[in-house]
Each structure stands twice: as C-alpha cells, then as structure tokens.
C-alpha positions as CSV (number, residue, x, y, z in Angstrom):
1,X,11.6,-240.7,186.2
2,X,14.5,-239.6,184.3
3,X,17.4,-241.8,183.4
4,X,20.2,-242.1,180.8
5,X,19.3,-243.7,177.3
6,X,22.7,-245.2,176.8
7,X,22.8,-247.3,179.8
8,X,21.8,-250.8,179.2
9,X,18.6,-252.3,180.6
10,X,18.5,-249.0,182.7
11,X,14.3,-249.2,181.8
12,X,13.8,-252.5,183.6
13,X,16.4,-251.5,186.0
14,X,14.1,-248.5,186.9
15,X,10.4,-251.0,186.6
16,X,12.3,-253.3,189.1
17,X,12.5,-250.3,191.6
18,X,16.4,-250.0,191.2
19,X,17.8,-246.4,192.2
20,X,18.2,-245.4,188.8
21,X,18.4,-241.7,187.7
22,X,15.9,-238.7,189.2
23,X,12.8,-239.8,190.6
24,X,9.6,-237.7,191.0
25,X,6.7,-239.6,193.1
26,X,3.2,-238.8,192.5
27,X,2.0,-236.0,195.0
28,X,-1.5,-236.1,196.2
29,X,-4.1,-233.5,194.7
30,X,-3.0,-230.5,192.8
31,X,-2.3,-227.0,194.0
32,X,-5.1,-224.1,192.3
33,X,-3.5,-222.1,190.5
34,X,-4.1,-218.9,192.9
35,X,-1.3,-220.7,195.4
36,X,0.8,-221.5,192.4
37,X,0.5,-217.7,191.4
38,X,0.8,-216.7,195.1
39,X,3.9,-218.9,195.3
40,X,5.7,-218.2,192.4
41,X,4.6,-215.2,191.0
42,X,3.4,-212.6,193.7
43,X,6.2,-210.4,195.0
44,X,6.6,-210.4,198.8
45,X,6.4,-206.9,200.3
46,X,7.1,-207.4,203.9
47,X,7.1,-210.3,206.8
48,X,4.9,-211.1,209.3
49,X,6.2,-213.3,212.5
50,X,3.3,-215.7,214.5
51,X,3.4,-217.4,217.5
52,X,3.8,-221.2,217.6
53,X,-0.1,-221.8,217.7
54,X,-0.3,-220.1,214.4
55,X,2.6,-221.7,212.7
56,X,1.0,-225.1,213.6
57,X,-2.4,-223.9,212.1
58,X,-0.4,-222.6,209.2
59,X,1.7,-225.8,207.9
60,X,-0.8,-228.3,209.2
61,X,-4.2,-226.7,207.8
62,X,-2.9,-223.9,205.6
63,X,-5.8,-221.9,207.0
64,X,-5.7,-218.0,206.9
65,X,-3.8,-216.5,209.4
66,X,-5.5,-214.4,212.3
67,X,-4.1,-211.3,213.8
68,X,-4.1,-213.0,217.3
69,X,-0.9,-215.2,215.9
70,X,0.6,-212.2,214.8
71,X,4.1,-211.2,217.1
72,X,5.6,-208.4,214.6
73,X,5.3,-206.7,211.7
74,X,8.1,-205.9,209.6
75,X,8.2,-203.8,206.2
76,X,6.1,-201.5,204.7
77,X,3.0,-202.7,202.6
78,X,-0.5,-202.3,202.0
79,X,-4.1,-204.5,202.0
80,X,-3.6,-206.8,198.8
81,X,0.2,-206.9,198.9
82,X,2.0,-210.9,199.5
83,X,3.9,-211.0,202.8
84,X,6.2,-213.7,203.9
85,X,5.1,-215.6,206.9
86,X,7.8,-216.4,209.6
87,X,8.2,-218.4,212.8
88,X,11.6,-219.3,214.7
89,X,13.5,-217.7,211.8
90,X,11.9,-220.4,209.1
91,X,9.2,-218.8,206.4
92,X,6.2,-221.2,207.0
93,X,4.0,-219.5,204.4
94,X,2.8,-216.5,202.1
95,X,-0.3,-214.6,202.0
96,X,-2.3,-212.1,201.0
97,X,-2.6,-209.9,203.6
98,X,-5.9,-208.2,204.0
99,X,-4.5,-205.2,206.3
100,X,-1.5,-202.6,205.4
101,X,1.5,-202.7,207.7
102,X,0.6,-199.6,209.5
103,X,-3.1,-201.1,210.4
104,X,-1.6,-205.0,211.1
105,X,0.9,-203.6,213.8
106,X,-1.8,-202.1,215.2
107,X,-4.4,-205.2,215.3
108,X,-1.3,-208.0,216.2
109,X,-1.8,-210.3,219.0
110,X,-5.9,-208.7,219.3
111,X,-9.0,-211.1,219.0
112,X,-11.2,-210.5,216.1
113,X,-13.7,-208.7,217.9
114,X,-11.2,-206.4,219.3
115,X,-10.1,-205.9,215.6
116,X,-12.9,-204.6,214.5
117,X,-13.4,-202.4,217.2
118,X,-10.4,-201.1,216.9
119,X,-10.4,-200.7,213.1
120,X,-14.2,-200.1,212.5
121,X,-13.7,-200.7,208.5
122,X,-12.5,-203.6,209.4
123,X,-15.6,-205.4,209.4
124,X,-16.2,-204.8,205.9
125,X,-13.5,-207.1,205.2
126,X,-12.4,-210.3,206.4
127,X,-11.2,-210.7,210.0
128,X,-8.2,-212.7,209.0
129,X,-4.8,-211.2,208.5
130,X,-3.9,-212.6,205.9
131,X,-5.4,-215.2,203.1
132,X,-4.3,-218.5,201.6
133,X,-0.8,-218.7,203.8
134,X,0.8,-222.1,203.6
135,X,1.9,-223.8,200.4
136,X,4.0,-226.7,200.6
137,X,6.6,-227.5,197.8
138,X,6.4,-230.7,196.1
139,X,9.1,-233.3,197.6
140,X,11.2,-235.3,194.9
141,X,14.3,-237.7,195.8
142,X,17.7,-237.2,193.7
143,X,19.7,-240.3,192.8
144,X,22.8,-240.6,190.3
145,X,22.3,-241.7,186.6
C-alpha cells in the first residue's frame, strides 16, 4: 500500500479496508528469475502466430510451445533468440525458440515426429518450438490518494 502521510487517520482508513491510495495484493508464488530475465531483459527478434489450441495451452499452462500450434513465422532469427508469441493480434507469450526462422517455417503446423524427420538434427534438441512461453504480469488496482 501506498498512501499520503499528510492525510489524517489515512493508516486506519487503509486497515479498515477503505480505498485509500495504491494498492498492490499479494500474488501467488514467485516468478524464477529466467522468466523475469526472459520478460524483461531478452530482446525479441521476431513473432511467432499459433492456433487457438496453442494459445490456450500457452496462457493456461505456460507450457512450451509445439511447432504443430505454429500458423506463421515472421522475422528473421536464429535457435536461442526470444520471439514474441501471438494469437488474434494479442502477444500471449515469449520464448526461447529452439529453431531459427528459416527452420520454424519449415516445421509449422508438423507433428513432432514429422519434425524430426524432416530436420534430422532436430532430434538432438528438443521437439518444442520454443521454451518457457507464457509469463503473466502481476495485476495491481489504482485508487486516488
């Protein structure tokens, strides 16, 4: 909570649950610091549009993203590099993405299996697209002093 000083009584105004100043509620668990680094720090080099299915998996799991989700490619970027992840015009994460550009827009909408027949090194890496996609911001609520 943050709150003017100079306001009378505005401390047991804000214990009594009274709108007063900025509130921040508690958030459950903590994010590692790789999605705070992914999130905040790790340029994004290009986008990478899924289906519904994988938008779903995305902001209700945060799971890694598999090529089948994958609709388009856009950009130009390679294995290691952050992309933006977009569905319906709305970014619904950011990942690492374990394939370059040139390699995803090859492998998009393919099963795993057909993946790594189609890119035989592929199985020396993982078989998702991309890695640790969905990061939620925290939510805080804005009333006047």
């Amino acid at each position: 909570m943050i709150a003017g000083g100079l306001t009378p009584l505005t401390i047991t105004r804000a214990a009594a649950g009274e709108p007063v100043g900025t509130s921040f509620p508690a958030r459950e668990g903590r994010y590692s610091s790789f999605k705070l680094w992914l999130k905040y720090a790790k340029p994004v080099r290009g986008q990478v549009t899924v289906d519904a299915g994988a938008a779903r998996a995305l902001r209700d799991g945060g799971t890694s993203l598999l090529p089948v989700g994958i609709v388009d490619v856009s950009g130009s970027f390679d294995a290691g590099d952050a992309v933006e992840i977009i569905h319906d015009a709305t970014a619904v994460g950011k990942g690492i993405c374990n394939y370059s550009a040139t390699e995803l827009r090859e492998v998009r909408g393919l099963q795993s299996a057909a993946v790594r027949e189609l890119l035989p090194r592929a199985s020396r890496r993982r078989s998702t697209a991309t890695t640790s996609c969905s990061l939620k911001s925290p939510s805080h609520r804005h009333e006047p002093a």
